[in-house]
N, C-alpha and C positions, 0 to 999 in steps of 0.2 A: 608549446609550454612544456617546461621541462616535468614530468611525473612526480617528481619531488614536491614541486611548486606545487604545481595542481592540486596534489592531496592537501597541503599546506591552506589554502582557498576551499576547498568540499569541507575540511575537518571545521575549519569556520562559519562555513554558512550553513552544515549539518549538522553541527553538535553530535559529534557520535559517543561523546560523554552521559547523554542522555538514555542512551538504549539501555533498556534491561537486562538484569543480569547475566542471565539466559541467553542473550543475544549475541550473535557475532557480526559484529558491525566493522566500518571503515576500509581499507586496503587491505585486499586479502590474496590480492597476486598483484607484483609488478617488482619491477626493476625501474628503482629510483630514478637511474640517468636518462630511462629510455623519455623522447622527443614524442608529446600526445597532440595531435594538431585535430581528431574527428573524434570524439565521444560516442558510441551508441548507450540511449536507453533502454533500460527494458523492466516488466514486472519479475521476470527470473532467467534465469541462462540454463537450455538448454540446448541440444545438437544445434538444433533449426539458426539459435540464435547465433551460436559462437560461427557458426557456416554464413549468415549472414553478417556479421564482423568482419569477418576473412575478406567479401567480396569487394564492402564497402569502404578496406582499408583502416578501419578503427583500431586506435590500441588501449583503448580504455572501454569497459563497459561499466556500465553505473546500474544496479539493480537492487530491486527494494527488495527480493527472499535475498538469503547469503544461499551463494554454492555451497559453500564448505559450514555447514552447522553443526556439526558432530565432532568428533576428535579421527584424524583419517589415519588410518596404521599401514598403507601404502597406494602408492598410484602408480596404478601399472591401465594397461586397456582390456583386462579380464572383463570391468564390469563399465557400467554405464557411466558414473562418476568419472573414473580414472580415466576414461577415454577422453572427455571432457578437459577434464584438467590438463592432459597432456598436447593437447589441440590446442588449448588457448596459451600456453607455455614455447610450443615448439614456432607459434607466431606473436609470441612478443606481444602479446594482447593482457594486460592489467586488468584487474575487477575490482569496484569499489563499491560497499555495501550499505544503505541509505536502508534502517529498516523499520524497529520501534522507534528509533530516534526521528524519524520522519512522522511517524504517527503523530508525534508529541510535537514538533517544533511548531510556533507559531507560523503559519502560511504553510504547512507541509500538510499531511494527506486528509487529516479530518477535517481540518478547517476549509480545505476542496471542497470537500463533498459538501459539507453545507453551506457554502455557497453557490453549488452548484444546485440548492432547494431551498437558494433566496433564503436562508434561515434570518432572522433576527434577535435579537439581544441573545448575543452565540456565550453561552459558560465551556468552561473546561469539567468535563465530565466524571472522570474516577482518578484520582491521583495514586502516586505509589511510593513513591518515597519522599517528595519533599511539592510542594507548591506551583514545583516547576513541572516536572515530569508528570503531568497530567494527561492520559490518555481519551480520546472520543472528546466527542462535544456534543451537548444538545442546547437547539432553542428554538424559537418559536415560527412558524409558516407565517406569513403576509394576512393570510384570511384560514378561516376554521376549513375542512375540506371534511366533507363525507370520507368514509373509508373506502368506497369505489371510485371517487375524483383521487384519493391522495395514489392509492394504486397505479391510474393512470401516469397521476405525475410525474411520480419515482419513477416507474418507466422510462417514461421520457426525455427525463434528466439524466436518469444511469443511465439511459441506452441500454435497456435490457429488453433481452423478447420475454422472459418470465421470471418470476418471482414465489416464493413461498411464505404462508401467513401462518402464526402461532396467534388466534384468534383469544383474544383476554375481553372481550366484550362492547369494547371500545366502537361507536358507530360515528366519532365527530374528533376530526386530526387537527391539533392544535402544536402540541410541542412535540420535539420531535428530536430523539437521542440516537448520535452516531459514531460505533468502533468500527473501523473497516478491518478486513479479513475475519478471521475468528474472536468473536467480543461476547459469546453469552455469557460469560464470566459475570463481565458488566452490566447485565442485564438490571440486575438489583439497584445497582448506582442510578440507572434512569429512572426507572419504577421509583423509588424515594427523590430523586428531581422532580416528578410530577409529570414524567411524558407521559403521552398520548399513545405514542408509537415508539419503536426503535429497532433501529435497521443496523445488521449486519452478517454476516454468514456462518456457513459451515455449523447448523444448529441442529445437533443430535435429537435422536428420538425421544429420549424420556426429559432431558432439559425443554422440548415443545412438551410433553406433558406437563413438567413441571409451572409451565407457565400459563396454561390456559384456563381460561375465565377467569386468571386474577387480575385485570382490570387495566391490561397493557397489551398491548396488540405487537408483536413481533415480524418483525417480516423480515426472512433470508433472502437478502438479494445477493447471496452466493460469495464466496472468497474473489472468485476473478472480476465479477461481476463488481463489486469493491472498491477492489485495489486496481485494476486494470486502468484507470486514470491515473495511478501513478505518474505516468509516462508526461503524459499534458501536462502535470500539475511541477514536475521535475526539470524538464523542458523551459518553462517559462521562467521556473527560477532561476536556472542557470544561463541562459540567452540575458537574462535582464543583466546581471552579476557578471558572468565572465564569458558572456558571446561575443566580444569585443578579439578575445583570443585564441579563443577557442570552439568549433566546427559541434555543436547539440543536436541529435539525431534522433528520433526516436526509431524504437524494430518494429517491426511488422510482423515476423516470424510467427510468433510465439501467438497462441492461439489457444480459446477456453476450452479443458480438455474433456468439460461435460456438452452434451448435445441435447437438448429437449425434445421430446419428439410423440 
């Protein structure tokens, strides 16, 4: 399929209309006429990954960070970025960026994950500008779960080896609010929904001060830890919609750059 086309199909089934102001979403390298027959997925492009592109022959990569989120005032292979940029350039490799507009779209990355914790009677979590653009979701577990059973669970579910708790007093997991990546923002938004729990990463020191013992139990299961389902959750939508045309791959590369230990 032609590049043109394809983004024509992503801009529709992604609404990159929806991302945040802030955000730099949709086609942010490619050459319209080039011919895309193998997609790679990924949480974000780095060396490993665009080296893994190159092997696998792909000329699109679709990832949920954007490369380029800043304003770039040159690419040259001085530094880490530029080298990047110039790699995926000098082989005709396109990147299309799926990011908070993913977050929000119905069947895109929040509504994964809580399916992926059997959630039920799922709401849209903290809205931002209009009804639609609602980011996270929370709603309710199958059955009530101690907070050592729901620990378990989320594990299990994320596929995580660990997890970190912002302890609000909470001994009995019922509802259960979710922003993937960085969401204590949203913190508040679940607390006044009436969770039990709410899961998501990258949670500074004094924001876990800020929230402990008031009556909400927080747990960081980490930014990668998150969003690293992107991949399956990206994967199926596009295999369903345009696997007919087009080769959906996910990377393997790309790896959580924190280690437990």
């Amino acid at each position: 399929m032609q590049l043109e086309q394809l983004k024509v199909n992503l801009d529709e089934l992604l609404k990159p209309s929806l991302a945040y102001d802030w955000d730099n979403v949709g086609l942010s390298i490619g050459d319209k006429t080039a011919y895309v027959n193998k997609v790679l997925i990924t949480l974000e492009i780095n060396e490993a990954v665009v080296d893994e592109a190159i092997s696998k022959d792909v000329k699109l990569i679709i990832s949920h960070h954007p490369l380029i989120f800043r304003p770039i005032k040159s690419i040259t292979n001085f530094d880490d970025k530029g080298s990047i940029l110039l790699k995926l350039i000098k082989n005709s490799i396109g990147v299309y960026v799926a990011h908070t507009n993913f977050d929000i779209i119905e069947g895109g990355l929040n509504d994964y994950i809580s399916n992926l914790l059997s959630l039920n009677n799922i709401n849209k979590l903290a809205y931002e500008n209009s009804d639609i653009d609602a980011i996270g979701r929370y709603g309710e577990l199958k059955e009530e779960m101690s907070i050592e059973e729901f620990i378990m669970f989320v594990k299990t579910k994320l596929n995580l080896s660990d997890l970190r708790i912002v302890d609000g007093g909470n001994t009995k997991i019922r509802k259960v609010g979710i922003v993937t990546g960085s969401g204590i923002e949203y913190a508040s938004n679940a607390f006044e929904a009436g969770c039990d729990a709410y899961l998501t990463g990258d949670i500074k020191y004094h924001d876990a001060q800020d929230w402990l013992g008031r009556g909400m139990n927080i747990f960081d299961v980490g930014h990668y830890g998150s969003e690293i389902h992107f991949k399956e959750n990206m994967l199926r939508i596009l295999r369903d919609k345009l696997g007919e045309e087009v080769d959906f791959v996910v990377s393997d590369a790309l790896k959580d750059p924190f280690r437990a230990v």
